[in-house]
TORDO-125639 format. One record per residue (C-alpha): x, y, z; residue in one letter. Coordinates in steps of 0.5 Angstrom, whole numbers, padded with zeros to 4 digits, always signed. Example, Ala and Ser with C-alpha at 12.3 -4.5 7.8 and 13.67 -1.06 7.14 Angstrom:
// TORDO-125639
+0025-0009+0016A
+0027-0002+0014S
//
This chain:
// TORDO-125639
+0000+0000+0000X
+0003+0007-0003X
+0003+0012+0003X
-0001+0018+0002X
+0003+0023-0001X
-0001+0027-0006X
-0006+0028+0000X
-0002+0031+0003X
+0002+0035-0001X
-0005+0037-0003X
-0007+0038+0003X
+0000+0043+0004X
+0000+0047-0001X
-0008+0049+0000X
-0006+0051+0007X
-0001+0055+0005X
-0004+0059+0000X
-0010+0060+0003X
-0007+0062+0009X
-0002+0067+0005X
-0009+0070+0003X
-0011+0072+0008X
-0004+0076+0011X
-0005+0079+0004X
-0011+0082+0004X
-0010+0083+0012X
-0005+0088+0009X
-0008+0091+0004X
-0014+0093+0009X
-0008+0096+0013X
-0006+0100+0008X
-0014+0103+0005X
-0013+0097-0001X
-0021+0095-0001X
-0021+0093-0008X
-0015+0089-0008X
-0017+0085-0002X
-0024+0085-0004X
-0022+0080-0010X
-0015+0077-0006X
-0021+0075-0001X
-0025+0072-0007X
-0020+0069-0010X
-0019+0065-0004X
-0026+0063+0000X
-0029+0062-0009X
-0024+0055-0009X
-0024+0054-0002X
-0032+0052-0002X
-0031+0049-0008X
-0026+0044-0006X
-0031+0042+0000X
-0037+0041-0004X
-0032+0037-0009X
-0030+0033-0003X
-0037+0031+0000X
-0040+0030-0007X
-0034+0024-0009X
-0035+0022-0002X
-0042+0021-0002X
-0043+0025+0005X
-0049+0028+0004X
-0053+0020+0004X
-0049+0018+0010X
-0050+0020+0017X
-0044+0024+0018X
-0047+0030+0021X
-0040+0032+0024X
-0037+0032+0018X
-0041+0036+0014X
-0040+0041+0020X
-0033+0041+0019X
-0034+0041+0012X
-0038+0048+0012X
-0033+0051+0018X
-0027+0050+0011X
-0023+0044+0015X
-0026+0038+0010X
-0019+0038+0006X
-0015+0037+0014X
-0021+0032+0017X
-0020+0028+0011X
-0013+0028+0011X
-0012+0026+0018X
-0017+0021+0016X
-0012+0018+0010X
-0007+0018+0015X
-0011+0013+0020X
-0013+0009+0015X
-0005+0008+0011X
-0002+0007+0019X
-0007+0001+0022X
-0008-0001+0016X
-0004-0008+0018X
-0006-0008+0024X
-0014-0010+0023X
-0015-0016+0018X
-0020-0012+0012X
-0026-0017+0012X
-0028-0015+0005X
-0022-0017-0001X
-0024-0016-0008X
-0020-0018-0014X
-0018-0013-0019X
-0015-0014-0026X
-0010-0011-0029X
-0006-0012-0035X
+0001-0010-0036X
+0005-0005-0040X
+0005-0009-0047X
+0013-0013-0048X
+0015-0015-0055X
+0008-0014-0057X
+0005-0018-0052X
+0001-0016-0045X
-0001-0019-0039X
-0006-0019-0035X
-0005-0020-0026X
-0009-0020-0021X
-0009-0016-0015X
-0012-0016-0008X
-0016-0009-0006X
-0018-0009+0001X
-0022-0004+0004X
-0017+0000+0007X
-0014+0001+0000X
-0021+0002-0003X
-0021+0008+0003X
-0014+0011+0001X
-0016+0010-0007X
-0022+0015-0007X
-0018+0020-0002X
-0012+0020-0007X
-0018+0021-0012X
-0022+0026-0009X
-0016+0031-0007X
-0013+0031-0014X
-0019+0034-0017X
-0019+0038-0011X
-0013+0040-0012X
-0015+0041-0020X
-0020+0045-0018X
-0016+0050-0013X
-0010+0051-0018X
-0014+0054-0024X
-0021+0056-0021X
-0016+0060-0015X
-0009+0060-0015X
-0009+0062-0023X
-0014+0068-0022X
-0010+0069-0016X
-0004+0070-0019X
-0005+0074-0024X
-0008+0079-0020X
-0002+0080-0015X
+0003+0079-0021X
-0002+0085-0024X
-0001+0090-0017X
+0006+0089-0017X
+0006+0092-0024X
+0001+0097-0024X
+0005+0100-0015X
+0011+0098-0019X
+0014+0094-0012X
+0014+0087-0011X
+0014+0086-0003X
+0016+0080+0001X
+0009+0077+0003X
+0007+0078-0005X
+0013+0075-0007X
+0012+0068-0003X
+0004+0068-0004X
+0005+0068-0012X
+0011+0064-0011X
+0006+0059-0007X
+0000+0059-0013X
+0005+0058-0018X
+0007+0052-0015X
-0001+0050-0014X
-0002+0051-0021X
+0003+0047-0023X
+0001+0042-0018X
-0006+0042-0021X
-0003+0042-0028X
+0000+0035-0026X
-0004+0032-0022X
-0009+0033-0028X
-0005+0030-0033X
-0005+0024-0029X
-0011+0023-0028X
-0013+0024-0035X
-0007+0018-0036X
-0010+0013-0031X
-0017+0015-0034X
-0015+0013-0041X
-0011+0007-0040X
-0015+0005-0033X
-0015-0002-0035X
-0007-0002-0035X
-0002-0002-0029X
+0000+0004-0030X
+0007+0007-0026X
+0009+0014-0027X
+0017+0014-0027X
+0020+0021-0024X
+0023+0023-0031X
+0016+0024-0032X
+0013+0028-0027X
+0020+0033-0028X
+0018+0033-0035X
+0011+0036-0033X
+0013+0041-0028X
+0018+0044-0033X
+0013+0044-0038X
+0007+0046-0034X
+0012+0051-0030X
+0014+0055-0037X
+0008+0055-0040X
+0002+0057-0034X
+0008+0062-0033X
+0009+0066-0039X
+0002+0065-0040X
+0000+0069-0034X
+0006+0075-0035X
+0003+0076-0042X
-0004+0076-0039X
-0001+0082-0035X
+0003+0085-0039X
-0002+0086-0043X
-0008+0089-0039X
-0002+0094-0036X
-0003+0098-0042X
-0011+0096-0045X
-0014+0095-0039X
-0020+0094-0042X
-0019+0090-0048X
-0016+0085-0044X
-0024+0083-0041X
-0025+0082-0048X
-0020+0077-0049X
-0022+0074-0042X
-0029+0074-0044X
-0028+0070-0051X
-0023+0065-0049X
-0028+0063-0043X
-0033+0063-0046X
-0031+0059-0053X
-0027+0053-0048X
-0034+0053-0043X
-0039+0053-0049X
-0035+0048-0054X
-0036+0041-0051X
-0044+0044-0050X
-0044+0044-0059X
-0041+0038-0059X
-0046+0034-0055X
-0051+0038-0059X
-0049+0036-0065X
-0047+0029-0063X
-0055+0028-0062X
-0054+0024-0055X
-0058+0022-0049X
-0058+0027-0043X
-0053+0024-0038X
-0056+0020-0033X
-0051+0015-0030X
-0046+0021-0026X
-0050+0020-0019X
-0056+0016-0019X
-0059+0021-0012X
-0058+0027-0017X
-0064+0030-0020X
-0064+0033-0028X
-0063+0039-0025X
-0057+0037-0020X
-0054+0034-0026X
-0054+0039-0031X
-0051+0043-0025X
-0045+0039-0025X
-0043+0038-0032X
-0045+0046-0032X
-0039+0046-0026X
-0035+0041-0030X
-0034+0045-0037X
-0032+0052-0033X
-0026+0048-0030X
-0025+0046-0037X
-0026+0052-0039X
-0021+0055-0033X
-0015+0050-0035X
-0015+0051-0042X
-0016+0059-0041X
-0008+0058-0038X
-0005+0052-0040X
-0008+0045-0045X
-0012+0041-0042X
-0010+0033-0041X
-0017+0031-0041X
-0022+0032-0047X
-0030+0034-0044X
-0034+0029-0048X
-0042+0030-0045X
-0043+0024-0050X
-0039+0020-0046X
-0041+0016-0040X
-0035+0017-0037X
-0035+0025-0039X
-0027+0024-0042X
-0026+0023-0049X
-0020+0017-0049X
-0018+0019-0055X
-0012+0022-0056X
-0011+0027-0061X
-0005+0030-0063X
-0009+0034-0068X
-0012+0038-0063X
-0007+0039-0058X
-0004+0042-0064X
-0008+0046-0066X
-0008+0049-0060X
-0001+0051-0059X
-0001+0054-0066X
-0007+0058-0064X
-0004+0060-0057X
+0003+0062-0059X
+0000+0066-0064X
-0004+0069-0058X
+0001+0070-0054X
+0006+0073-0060X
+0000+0078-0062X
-0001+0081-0055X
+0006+0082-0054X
+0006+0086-0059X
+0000+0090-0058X
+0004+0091-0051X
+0010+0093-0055X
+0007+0098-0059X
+0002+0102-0054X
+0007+0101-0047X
+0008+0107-0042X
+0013+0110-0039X
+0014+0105-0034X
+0017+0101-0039X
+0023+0105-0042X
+0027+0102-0037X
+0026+0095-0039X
+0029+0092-0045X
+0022+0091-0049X
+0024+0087-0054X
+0029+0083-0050X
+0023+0082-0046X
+0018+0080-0051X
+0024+0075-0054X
+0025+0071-0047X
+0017+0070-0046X
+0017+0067-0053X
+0022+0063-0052X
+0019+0060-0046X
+0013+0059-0049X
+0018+0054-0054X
+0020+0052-0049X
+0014+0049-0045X
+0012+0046-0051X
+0019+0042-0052X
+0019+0040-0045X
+0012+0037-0047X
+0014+0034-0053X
+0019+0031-0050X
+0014+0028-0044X
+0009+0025-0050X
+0015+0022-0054X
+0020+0019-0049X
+0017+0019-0042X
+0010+0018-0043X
+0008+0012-0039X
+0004+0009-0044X
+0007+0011-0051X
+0008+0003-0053X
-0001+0004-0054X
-0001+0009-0059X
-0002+0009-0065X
+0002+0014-0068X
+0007+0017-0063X
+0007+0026-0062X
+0013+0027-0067X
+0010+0023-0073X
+0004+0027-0072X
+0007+0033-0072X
+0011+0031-0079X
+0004+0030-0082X
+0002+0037-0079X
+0007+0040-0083X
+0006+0037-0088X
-0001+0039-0089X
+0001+0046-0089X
+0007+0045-0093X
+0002+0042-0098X
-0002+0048-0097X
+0002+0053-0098X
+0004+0050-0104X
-0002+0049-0107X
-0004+0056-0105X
+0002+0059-0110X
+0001+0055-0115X
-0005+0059-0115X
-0003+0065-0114X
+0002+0064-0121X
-0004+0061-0124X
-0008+0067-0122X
-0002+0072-0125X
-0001+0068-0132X
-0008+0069-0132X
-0008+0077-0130X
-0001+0077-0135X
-0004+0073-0142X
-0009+0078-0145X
-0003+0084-0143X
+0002+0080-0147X
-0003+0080-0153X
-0004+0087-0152X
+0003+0088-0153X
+0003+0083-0159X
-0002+0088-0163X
+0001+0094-0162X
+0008+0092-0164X
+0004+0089-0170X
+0001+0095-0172X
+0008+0099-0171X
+0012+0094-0177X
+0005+0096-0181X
+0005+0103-0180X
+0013+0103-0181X
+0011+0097-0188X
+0007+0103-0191X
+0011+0109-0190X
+0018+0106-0193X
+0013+0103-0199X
+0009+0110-0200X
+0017+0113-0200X
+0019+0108-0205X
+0013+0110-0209X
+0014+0118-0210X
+0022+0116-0211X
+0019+0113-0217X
//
């Protein structure tokens, strides 16, 4: 049996972070800032009601008699409660026999094409630390890009604008970094355990280094930009909010409207119609939150019975880097072109070149996480890098075929002015024709 440790890092940082908050906006009060620590307050006490309702819906509190529980849970200590609870179950586990032992099949990672199937025995007690490593994960989701995220672009945002970055400021955006990178990582794991959730799947520590430089350079450099740019187009900047939220959180609603599928019933069996449209309702916004700052791991599928599309899709996640960096490089350069004063003291092109490069680097970081230490790349069907090359070579196709257009297009516009010149210079040879024979005539 595996120690909790995501328990506990979760349970850590979420401590940390909220309790960071609250000394913030307590100097923010101090010193007359009610705005900026009406939204710190917001951001942390949104995620923090969150993360209860998460945590008692996985654990199904509210059809078992467990009043105190849920009196914990309103009172904000559910992730403490459950934690300690985690904790009891890991140390005396050994100690009392479970009475109930169920049987699991697994099949292992394919070798030299072949793959075998093994049992194991789960016992309650590693059922119990199962769904709490379940549940603090989508906690832990739900924090990084519901909180932390916003979190963190707003404190980066005030120090921009009161040009001073303090010591308290300084540690709590440096603790909501690393929430969002931890919830980045989680959200990759679980999206790998639920595709591939009938193989025995180990997650090497390559693997998880490569997550967190890659999660770590992307969410960076997309909040710097995000800020940078509101600093100097401060409303145009809800606009770009606006419409990437609200494209992430209606896209899987379009796709389950043209899909024609039944309205799922099986989420929760004590849900109502409109409990459940609630829940998919919550689910697409923390879609649409984690795709607004970096590429989500898992695919919402309405239509699916388990919500995930597990089909992977390079084209996709191709595309949406394209369209991302792309994004990043032109709010960069609106930024270049209407900054203010407060930046002549900064090298903006230098500047302007490091978050480019650091959003490359995030996307080879994640390259290089999807072609060598993706712990299932023996299951797919094409690896990242032929997927590219076939990207590639669609757009080369297409830009090709869009020359041999414009050529065509321009023999075209070319042909009737060569004819033209044709004309003319034929009547010259007959004008010149006519003059030398009426000379030669009057000679005569």
């Amino acid at each position: 049996m595996k120690f909790p440790g995501s328990v506990l890092v979760s349970l850590v940082l979420f401590v940390s972070e909220t309790v960071a908050a609250l000394c913030l906006s307590a100097g923010y009060r101090a010193a007359g800032d009610r705005i900026w620590q009406g939204l710190t307050l917001l951001f942390a006490l949104v995620p923090c009601v969150l993360v209860q309702l998460s945590l008692v819906f996985i654990h199904r509190d509210v059809s078992r008699d467990r009043p105190l529980v849920l009196l914990l849970h309103l009172l904000q200590l559910g992730p403490l409660v459950r934690c300690v609870e985690a904790l009891y179950i890991y140390f005396h586990a050994g100690s009392v026999e479970d009475p109930y032992v169920s049987i699991t099949k697994k099949r292992q990672m394919p070798k030299d094409g072949y793959s075998e199937e093994i049992e194991k025995e789960v016992g309650q007690a590693e059922r119990k630390l199962c769904t709490h490593r379940s549940a603090f994960s989508r906690a832990s989701v739900i924090q990084a890009f519901l909180g932390s995220a916003p979190q963190l672009t707003l404190q980066l945002y005030i120090c921009v604008l009161q040009q001073e970055v303090t010591v308290a400021r300084s540690i709590f955006m440096v603790l909501s970094l690393l929430s969002i990178v931890y919830g980045a990582l989680r959200c990759n794991i679980l999206a790998i355990r639920i595709k591939y959730d009938d193989y025995d799947v180990h997650v090497k520590p390559a693997a998880y280094l490569c997550i967190f430089l890659w999660r770590s350079f992307e969410i960076a450099t997309r909040v710097t930009v995000l800020v940078l740019f509101g600093s100097v187009l401060r409303i145009w900047v809800f606009l770009v909010v606006l419409l990437n939220f609200l494209g992430f959180c209606v896209y899987p609603w379009i796709l389950f409207w043209l899909s024609k599928s039944p309205f799922p019933e099986n989420i929760e069996k004590e849900l109502s119609r409109v409990g459940t449209t609630i829940v998919l309702c919550l689910l697409t916004f923390l879609y649409a939150g984690i795709n607004m700052f970096c590429w989500s791991a898992v695919h919402v599928k309405l239509s699916d019975p388990d919500l995930i599309s597990k089909s992977q899709n390079w084209y996709r996640m191709t595309v949406y880097y394209i369209v991302r960096l792309m994004e990043n490089a032109f709010l960069l350069l609106m930024w270049y072109i209407y900054r203010t004063d407060f930046y002549l003291y900064v090298c903006a092109p230098m500047l302007v070149l490091q978050l480019l490069i650091g959003y490359c680097m995030g996307i080879f970081f994640m390259m290089v996480f999807y072609q060598f230490c993706h712990p299932c790349k023996k299951l797919f069907s094409s690896s990242i890098s032929e997927a590219l090359l076939s990207c590639f070579k669609i757009l080369y196709f297409i830009c090709q075929h869009h020359k041999s257009t414009l050529l065509t297009g321009k023999v075209a516009v070319k042909s009737p002015e060569n004819t033209d010149e044709a004309q003319g210079s034929s009547k010259t040879i007959d004008s010149q024709n006519r003059s030398t024979h009426q000379s030669v005539s009057s000679n005569a």
